[in-house]
N, C-alpha and C positions, 0 to 999 in steps of 0.2 A: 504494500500500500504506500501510494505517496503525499506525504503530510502536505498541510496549504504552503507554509515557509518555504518548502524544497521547489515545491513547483511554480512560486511567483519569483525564487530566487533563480533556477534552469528559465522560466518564462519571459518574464521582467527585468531581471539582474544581467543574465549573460543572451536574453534575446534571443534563444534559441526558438524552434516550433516547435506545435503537438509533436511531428510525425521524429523531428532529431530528439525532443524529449525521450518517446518513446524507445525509440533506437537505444539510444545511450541508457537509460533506464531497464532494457530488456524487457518494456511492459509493451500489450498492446495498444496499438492506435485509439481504437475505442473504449480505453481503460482508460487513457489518458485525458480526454475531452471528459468521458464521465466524474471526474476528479473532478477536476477544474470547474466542472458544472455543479458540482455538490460543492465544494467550497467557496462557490461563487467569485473565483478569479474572473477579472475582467479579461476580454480579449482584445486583440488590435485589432481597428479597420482592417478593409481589405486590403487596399493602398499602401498601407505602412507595410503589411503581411507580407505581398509578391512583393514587395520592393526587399525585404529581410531574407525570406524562404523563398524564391522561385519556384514554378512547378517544376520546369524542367531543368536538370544536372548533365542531362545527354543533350547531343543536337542531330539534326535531321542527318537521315540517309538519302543522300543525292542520288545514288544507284538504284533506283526503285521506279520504272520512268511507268510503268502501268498505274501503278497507285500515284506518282504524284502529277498524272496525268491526268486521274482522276480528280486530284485535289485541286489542280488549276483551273480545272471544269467548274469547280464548287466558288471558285475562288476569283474567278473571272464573272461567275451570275450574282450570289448576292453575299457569298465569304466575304471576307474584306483581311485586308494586312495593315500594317499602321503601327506605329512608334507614342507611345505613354509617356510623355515627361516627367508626369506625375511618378511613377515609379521604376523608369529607366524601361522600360518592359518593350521587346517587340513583338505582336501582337498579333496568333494568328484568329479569325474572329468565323463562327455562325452564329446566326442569331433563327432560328426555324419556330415553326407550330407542331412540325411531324417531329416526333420521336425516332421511327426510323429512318429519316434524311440524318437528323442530328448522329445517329448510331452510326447510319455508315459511314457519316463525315470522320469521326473522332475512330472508329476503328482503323480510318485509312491514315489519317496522324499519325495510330499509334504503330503500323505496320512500317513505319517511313522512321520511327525512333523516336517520335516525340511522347513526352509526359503532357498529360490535358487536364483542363478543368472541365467536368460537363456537368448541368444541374437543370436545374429548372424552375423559371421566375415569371412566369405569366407566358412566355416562350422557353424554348430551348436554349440555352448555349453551350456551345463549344468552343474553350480558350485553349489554345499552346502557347509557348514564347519559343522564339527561337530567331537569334540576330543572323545566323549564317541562310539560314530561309527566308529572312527579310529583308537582304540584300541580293539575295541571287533572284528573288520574285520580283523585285523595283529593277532593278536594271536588263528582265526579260525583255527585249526589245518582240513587237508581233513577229514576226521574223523567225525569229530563233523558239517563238510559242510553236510555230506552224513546225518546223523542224523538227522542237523536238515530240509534239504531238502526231509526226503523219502516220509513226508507225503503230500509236496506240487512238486513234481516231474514237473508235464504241466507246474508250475508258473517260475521253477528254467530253464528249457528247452528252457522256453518262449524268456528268456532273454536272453539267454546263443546263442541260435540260431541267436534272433534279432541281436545280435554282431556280428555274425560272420559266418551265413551259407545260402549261396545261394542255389537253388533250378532253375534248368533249364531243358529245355525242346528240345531234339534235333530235327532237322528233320527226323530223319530218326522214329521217334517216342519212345526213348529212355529218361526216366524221371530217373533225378538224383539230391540228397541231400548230401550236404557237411554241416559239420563245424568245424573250423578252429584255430587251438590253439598251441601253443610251448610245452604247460605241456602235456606233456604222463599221470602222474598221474591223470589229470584232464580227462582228456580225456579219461579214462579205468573208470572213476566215472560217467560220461554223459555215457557211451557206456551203462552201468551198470541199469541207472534208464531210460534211454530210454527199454531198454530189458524189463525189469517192466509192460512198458505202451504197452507194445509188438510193438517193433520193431527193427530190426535185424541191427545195423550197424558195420562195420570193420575197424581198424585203423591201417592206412598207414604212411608210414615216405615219407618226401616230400622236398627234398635240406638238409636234415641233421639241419633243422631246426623244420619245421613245421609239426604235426603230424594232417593231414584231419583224421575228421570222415565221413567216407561214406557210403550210402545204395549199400548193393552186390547189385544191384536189375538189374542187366544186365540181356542180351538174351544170350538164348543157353546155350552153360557151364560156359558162366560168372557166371551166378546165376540161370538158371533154371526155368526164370517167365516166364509164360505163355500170350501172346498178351494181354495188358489192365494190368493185375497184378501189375504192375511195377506202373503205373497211378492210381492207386486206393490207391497205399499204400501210394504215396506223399498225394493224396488227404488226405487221412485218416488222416496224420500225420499232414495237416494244418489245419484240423479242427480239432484236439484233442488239440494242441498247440494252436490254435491258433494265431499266429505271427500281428503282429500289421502292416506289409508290406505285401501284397499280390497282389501289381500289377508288372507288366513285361512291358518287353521291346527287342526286340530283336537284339543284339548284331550286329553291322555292321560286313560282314567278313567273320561272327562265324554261322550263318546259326542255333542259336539258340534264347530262351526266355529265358533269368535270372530275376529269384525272389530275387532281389536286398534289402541291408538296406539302 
């Protein structure tokens, strides 16, 4: 058992954390906070905390181009990277509603070497740090994205989609694929390795912001599919990709099925 003195002196005195408490103490992690809880030691902000204890002591594995080809997928739709003054931290970031986007985000982190934070606060999040990932992701030039994505395109798509592209299903029998993004460049680079994996999408400007990628896959002179055509090529495209979401729900209203992240 560890008295209150010991653990605001390891806590407060030499600044250690729960988990190096634990360590050093040979107690478990969860022995540790329950002390601390029952004696009512205060704890640090979070701020002061990563800035003290970091998650992560390893740093990414660069040699992994499937999974961080995935991750650039994730990390190009609505991940984000960024630098914390506030506590030196570089900053790998999801912010989701699905639990299993967020899951497969933070498994593919953790397959690449990183230590994560993942919890849940009205959303998902998943944190890494990691400075040698924060600068080899800033100074990816599109260029060298295309490169190093051509040979894993499904992995890059995966993520890239899971970000940011629903797939819905009208009544009237009308199957349509969106995904969603500010950069035109980016989006003429996805139009490009989707074309590869053969399939055909168009990029529209949308309020002078957002540039949809969408499947022509309409009736008649929309696009010329033929009854079913349209349904077979969404099919095709969720099992070529794969997407780690693939349930629906039909929209109050809207008289459709969205394949939601």
């Amino acid at each position: 058992m560890l008295g209150m003195k010991e653990l605001e002196k390891l806590y407060w005195g030499r600044k250690l954390g729960t988990r190096q408490i634990a360590k050093e103490k040979k107690r478990s992690y969860s022995g540790v906070k329950y002390w601390m809880r029952k004696y009512g030691v205060k704890r640090r902000d979070r701020a002061v905390a990563l800035k003290l204890t970091p998650w992560s002591q390893k740093d990414v594995n660069l040699q992994q181009p499937p999974r961080l080809a995935y991750i650039l997928g994730v990390l190009k739709g609505d991940g984000s990277v960024w630098y914390n003054p506030a506590n030196q931290g570089y900053i790998i970031r999801l912010k989701t509603s699905s639990y299993f986007f967020a899951y497969s985000f933070a498994s593919a982190l953790k397959q690449v070497g990183l230590n994560l934070s993942f919890r849940f606060k009205k959303y998902w999040h998943v944190d890494a740090r990691s400075k040698t990932f924060y600068k080899w992701f800033k100074k990816l030039s599109l260029e060298e994205l295309k490169s190093y994505t051509i040979n894993f395109k499904s992995d890059f798509i995966r993520g890239f989609y899971e970000s940011g592209g629903p797939m819905w299903h009208d009544k009237d029998g009308s199957y349509h694929l969106w995904m969603w993004n500010k950069n035109l460049e980016l989006q003429s680079l996805v139009k490009d390795l989707l074309k590869e994996l053969g399939f055909n999408f168009r990029i529209y400007k949308h309020k002078e912001v957002y540039y949809p990628l969408f499947s022509p896959t309409g009736r008649g002179g929309g696009g010329g599919w033929r009854s079913g055509e349209k349904k077979e090529a969404c099919r095709k495209f969720m099992n070529i990709i794969n997407p780690c979401i693939k349930s629906h729900h039909r929209l109050r209203g809207l008289g459709r099925l969205w394949w939601r992240n």
